[in-house]
SERO-4910 file (N, C-alpha, C, O; in steps of 0.05 Angstrom, whole numbers):
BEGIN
 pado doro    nc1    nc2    nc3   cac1   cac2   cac3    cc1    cc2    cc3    oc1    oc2    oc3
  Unk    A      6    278     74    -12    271     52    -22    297     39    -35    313     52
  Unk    A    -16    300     16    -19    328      1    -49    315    -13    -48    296    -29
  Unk    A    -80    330     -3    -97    325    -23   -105    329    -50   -126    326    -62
  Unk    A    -88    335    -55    -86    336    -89    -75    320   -106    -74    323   -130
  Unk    A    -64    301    -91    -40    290   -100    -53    258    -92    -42    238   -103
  Unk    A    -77    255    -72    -87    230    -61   -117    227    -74   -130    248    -77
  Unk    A   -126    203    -81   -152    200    -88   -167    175    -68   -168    152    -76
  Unk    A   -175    182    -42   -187    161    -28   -214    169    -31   -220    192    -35
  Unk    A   -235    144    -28   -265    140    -41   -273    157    -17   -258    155      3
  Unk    A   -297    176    -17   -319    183      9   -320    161     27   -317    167     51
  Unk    A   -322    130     19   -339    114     26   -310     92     43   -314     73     57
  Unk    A   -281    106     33   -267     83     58   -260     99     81   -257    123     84
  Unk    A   -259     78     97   -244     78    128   -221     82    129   -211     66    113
  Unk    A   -204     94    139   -179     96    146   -175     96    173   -186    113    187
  Unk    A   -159     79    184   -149     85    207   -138    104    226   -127    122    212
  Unk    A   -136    110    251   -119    130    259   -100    122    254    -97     99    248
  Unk    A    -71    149    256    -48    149    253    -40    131    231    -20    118    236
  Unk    A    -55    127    202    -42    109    182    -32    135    157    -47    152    148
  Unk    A     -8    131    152     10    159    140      2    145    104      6    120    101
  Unk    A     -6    156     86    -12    153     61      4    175     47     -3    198     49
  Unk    A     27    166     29     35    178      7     20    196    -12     -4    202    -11
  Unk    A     40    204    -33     31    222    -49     19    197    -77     25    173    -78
  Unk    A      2    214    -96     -5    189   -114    -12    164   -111     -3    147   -126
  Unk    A    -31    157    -91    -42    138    -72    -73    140    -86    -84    161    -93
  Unk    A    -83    115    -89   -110    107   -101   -123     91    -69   -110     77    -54
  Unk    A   -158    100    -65   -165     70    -38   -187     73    -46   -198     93    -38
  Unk    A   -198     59    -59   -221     56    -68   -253     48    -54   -253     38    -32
  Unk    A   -278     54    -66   -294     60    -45   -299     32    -27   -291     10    -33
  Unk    A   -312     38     -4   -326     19     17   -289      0     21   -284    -24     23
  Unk    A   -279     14     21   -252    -10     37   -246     10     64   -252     33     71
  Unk    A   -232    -12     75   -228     -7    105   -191    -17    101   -179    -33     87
  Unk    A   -184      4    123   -155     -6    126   -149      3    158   -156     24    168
  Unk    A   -137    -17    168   -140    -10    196   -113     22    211   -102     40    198
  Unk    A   -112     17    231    -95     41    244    -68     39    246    -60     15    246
  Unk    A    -50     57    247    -22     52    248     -9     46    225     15     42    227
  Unk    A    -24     43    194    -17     32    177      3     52    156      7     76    159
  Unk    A     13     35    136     33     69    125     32     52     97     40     29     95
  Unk    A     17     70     69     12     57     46     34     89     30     30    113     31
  Unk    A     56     72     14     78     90      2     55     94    -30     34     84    -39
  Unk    A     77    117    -37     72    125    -57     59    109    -83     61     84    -81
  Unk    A     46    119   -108     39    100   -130     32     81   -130     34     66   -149
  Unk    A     18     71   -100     -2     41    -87    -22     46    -93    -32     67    -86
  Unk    A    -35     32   -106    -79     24   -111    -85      2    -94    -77    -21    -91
  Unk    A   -103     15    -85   -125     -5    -73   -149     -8    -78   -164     10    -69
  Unk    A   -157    -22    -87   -184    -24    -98   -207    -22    -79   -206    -21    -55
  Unk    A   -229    -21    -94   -249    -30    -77   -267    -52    -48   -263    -75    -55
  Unk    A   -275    -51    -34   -292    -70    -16   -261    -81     -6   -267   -105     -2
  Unk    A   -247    -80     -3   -224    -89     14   -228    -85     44   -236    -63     51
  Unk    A   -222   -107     69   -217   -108     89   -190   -116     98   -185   -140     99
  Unk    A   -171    -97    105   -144    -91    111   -141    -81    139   -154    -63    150
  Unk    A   -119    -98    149   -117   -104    183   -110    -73    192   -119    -53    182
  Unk    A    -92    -74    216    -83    -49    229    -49    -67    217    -40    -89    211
  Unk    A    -39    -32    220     -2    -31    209     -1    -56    185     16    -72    179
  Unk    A    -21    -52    177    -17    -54    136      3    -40    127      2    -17    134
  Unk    A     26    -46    112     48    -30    101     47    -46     74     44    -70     69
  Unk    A     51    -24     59     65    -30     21     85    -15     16     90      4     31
  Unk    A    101    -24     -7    122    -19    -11    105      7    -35     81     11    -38
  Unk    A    128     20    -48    124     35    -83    104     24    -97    107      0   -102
  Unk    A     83     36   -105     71     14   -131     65      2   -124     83    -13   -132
  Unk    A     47    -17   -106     42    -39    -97      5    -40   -100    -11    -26    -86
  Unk    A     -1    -55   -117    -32    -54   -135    -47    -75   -116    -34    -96   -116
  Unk    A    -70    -76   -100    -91    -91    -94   -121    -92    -99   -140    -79    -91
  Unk    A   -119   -111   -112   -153   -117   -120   -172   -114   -111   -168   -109    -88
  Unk    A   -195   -114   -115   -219   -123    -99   -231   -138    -84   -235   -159    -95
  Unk    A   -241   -135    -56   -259   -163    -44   -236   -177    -37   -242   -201    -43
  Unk    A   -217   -177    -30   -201   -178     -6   -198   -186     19   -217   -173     28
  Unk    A   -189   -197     36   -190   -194     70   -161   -202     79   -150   -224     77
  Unk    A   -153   -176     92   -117   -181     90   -124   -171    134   -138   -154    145
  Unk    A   -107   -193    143   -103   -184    170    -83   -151    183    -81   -127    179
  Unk    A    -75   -169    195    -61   -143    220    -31   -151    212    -26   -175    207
  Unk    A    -13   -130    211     16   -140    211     23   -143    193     46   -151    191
  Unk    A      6   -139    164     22   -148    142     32   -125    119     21   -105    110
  Unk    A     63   -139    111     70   -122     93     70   -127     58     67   -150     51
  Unk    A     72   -108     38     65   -126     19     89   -111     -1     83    -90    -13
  Unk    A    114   -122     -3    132   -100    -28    127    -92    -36    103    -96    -43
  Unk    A    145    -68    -49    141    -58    -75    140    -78   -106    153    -98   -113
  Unk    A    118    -62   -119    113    -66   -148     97    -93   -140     80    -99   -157
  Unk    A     98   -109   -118     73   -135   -111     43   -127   -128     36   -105   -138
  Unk    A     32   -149   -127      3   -146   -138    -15   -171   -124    -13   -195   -130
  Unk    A    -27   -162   -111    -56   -178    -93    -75   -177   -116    -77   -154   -126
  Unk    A    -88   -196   -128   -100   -204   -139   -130   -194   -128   -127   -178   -110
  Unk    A   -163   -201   -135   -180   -205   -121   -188   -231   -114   -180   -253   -125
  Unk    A   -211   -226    -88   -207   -250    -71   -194   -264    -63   -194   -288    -65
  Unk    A   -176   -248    -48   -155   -271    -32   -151   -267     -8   -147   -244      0
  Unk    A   -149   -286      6   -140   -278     36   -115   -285     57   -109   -308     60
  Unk    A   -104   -268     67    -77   -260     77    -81   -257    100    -90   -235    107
  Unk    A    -76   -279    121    -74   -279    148    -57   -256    159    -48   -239    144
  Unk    A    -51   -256    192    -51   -237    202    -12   -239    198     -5   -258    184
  Unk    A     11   -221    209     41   -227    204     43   -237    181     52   -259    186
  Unk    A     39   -235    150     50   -240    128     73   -229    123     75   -214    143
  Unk    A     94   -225    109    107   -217     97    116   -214     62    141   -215     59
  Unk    A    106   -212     46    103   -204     27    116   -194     13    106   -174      3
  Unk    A    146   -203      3    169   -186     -5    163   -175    -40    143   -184    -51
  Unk    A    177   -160    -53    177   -141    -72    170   -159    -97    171   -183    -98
  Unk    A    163   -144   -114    156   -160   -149    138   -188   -144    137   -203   -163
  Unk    A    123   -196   -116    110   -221   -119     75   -220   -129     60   -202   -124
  Unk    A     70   -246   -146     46   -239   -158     36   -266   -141     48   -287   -137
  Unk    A      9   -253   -132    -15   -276   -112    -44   -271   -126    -62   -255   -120
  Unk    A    -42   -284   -142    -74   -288   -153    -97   -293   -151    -95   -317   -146
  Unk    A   -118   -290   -151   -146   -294   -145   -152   -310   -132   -139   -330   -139
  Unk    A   -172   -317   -106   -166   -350   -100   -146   -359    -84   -149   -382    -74
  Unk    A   -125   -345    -78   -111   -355    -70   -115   -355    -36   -131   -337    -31
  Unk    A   -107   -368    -15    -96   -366     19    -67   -364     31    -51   -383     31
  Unk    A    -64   -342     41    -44   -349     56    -50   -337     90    -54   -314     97
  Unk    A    -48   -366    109    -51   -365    123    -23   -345    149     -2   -332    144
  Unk    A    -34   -350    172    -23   -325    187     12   -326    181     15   -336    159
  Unk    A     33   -321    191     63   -317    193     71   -326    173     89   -343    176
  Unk    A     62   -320    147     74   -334    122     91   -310    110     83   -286    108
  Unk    A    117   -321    101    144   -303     89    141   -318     58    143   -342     54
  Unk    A    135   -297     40    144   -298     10    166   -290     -3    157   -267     -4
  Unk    A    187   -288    -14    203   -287    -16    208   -260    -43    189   -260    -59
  Unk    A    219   -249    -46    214   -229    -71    218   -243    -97    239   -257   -100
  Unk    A    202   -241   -114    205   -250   -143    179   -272   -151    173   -278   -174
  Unk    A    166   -285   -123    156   -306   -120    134   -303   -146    130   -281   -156
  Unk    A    119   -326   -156    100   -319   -173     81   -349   -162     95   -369   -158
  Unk    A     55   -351   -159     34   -363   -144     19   -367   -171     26   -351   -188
  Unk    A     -2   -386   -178    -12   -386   -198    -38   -401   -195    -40   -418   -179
  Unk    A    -61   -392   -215    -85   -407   -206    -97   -419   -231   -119   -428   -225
  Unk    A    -90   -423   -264    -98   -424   -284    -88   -452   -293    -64   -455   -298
  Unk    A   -105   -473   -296    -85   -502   -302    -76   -499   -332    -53   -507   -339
  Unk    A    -97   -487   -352   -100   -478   -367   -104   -461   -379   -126   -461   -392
  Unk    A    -87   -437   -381    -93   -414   -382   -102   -404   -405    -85   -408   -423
  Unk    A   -121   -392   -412   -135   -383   -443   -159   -394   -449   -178   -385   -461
  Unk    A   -154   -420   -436   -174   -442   -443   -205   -434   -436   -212   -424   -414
  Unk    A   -226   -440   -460   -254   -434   -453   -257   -435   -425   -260   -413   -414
  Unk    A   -257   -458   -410   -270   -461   -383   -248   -447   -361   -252   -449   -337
  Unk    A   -223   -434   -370   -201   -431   -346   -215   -410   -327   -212   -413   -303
  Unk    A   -230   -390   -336   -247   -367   -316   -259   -387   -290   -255   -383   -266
  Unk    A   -274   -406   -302   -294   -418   -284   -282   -436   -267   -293   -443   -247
  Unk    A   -255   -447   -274   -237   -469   -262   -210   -457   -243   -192   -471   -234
  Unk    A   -212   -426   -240   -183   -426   -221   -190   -433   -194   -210   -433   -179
  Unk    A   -170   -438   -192   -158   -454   -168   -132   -439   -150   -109   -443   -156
  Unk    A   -138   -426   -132   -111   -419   -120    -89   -436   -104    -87   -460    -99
  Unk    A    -73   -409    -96    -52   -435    -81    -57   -429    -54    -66   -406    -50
  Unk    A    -52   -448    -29    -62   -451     -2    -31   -448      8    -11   -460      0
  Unk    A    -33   -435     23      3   -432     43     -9   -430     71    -23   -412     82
  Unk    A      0   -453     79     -8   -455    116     12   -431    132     29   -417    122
  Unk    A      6   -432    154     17   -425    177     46   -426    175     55   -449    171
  Unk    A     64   -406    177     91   -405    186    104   -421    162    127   -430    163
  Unk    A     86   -425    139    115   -427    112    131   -411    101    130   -387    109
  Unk    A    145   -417     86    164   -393     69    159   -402     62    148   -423     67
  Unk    A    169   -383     24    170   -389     -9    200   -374    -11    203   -354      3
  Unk    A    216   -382    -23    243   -379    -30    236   -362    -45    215   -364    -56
  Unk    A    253   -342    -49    262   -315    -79    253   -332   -106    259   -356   -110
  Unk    A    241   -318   -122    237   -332   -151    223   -351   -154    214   -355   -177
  Unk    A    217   -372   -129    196   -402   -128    173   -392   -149    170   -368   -153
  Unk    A    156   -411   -164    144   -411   -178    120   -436   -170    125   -459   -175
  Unk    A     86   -425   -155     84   -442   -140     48   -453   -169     32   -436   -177
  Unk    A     47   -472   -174     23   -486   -195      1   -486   -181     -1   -490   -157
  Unk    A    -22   -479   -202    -54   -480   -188    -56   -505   -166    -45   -527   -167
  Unk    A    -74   -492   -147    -77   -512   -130    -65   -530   -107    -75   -544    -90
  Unk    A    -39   -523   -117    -21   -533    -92    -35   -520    -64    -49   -500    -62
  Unk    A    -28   -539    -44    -25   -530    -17      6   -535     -8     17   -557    -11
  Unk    A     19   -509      5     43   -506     12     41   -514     54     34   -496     70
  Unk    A     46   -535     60     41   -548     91     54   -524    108     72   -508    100
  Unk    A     39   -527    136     53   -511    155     82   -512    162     92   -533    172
  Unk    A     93   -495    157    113   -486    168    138   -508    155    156   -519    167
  Unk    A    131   -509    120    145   -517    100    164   -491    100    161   -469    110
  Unk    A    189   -502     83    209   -478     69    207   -484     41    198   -507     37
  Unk    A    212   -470     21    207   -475     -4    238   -456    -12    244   -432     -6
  Unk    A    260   -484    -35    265   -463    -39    280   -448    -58    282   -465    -77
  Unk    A    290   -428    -64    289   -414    -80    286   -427   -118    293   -449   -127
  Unk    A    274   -406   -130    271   -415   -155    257   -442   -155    249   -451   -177
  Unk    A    254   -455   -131    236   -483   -140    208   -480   -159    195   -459   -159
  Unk    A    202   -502   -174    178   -498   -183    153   -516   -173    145   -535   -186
  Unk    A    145   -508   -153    121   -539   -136    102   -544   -153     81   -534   -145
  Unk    A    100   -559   -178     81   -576   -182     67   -595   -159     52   -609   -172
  Unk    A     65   -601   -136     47   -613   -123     45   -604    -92     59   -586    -83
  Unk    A     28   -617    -77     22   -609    -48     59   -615    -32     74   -635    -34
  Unk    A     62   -591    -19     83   -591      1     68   -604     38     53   -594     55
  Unk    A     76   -621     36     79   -637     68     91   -610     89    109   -594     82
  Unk    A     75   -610    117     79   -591    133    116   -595    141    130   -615    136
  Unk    A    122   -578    150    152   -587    160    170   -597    129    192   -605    137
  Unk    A    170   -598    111    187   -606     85    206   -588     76    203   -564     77
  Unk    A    218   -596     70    237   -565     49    247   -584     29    263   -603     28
  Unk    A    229   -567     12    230   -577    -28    245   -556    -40    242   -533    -34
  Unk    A    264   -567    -60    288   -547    -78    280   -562   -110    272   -585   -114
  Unk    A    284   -545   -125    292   -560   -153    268   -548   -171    256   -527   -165
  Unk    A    262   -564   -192    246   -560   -221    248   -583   -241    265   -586   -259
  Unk    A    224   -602   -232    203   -599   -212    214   -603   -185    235   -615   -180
  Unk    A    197   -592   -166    219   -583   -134    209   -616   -125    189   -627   -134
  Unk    A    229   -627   -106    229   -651    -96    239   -651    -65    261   -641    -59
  Unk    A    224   -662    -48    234   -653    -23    270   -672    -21    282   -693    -28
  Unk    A    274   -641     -5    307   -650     12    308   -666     31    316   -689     31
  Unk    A    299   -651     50    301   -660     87    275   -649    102    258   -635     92
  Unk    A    275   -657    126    253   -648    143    263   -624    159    286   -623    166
  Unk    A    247   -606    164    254   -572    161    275   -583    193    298   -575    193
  Unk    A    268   -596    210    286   -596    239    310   -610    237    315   -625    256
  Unk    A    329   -608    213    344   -626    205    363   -601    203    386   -606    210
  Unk    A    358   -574    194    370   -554    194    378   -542    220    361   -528    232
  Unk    A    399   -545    228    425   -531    255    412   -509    256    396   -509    274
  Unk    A    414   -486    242    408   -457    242    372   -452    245    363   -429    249
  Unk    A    354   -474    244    335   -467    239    315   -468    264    325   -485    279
  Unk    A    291   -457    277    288   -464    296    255   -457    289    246   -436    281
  Unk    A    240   -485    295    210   -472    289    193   -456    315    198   -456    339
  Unk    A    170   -444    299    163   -427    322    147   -441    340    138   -429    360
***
């Protein structure tokens, strides 16, 4: 870490042994735990609580007022929104946007491209006061490209998948495809698949 090249606040925490790139933003009063490794051209905003072995990809922008666990990674060019919270083992693949509001609970896999949404109406006078995020239980996936609508809850240890668009609540165990996504089969119906 070349200090000239890094701007972390007086006021955050850093972990032991967490390796920080060149052109790296961490803004004041955040905490990021130990072992963690944040790449090049990543922001982190302010009042953030970030686990131990936190990893980002290139570019990878997080908001404010935050609370992200232990174990998680978040791609490159991704963007964490503020207020949201990211259980512990996420995975967080490249170009995905998670918006304000939003939950994702512990061992959840996002898929790269994914886009999460909290606005029913977006523009609209009251849309500030009305978002709504999206809820992802325990041990779901989101397929590459999925496109998930305010408010949904995505069930434990659902698959979602690719390019689907979930207009409504996903049932735990389901795997929904399509636009609008409509469930297939029940996730233990899949040979190759084995839940945790």
């Amino acid at each position: 870490m070349d200090p000239h090249t890094v701007n972390i606040a007086p006021s955050a925490h850093i972990g032991k042994r967490t390796h920080i790139e060149d052109f790296v933003i961490i803004g004041e009063h955040t905490r990021i735990g130990a072992r963690s490794f944040i790449r090049s051209h990543s922001v982190i905003y302010h009042h953030n609580t970030i686990g131990a072995q936190f990893q980002t990809g290139h570019g990878v922008l997080v908001r404010e007022h935050n609370t992200i666990g232990d174990n998680v990674s978040v791609g490159s060019h991704s963007i964490v929104e503020h207020h949201t919270i990211i259980g512990n083992n996420c995975r967080i693949h490249s170009n995905v946007f998670i918006p304000e509001f939003c939950i994702l609970e512990d061992d959840c896999w996002v898929g790269p491209g994914v886009v999460l949404t909290n606005a029913k109406y977006p523009n609209s006078p009251l849309a500030k006061q009305k978002l709504t995020g999206v809820v992802v239980r325990r041990h779901a996936k989101i397929g590459a490209g999925a496109l998930v609508l305010p408010g949904v809850t995505i069930g434990e240890n659902a698959l979602i998948g690719a390019g689907a668009v979930v207009t409504k609540d996903v049932l735990p165990n389901a795997v929904v495809v399509g636009n609008p996504s409509r469930l297939l089969r029940d996730i233990s119906t899949i040979e190759d698949y084995h839940t945790p």
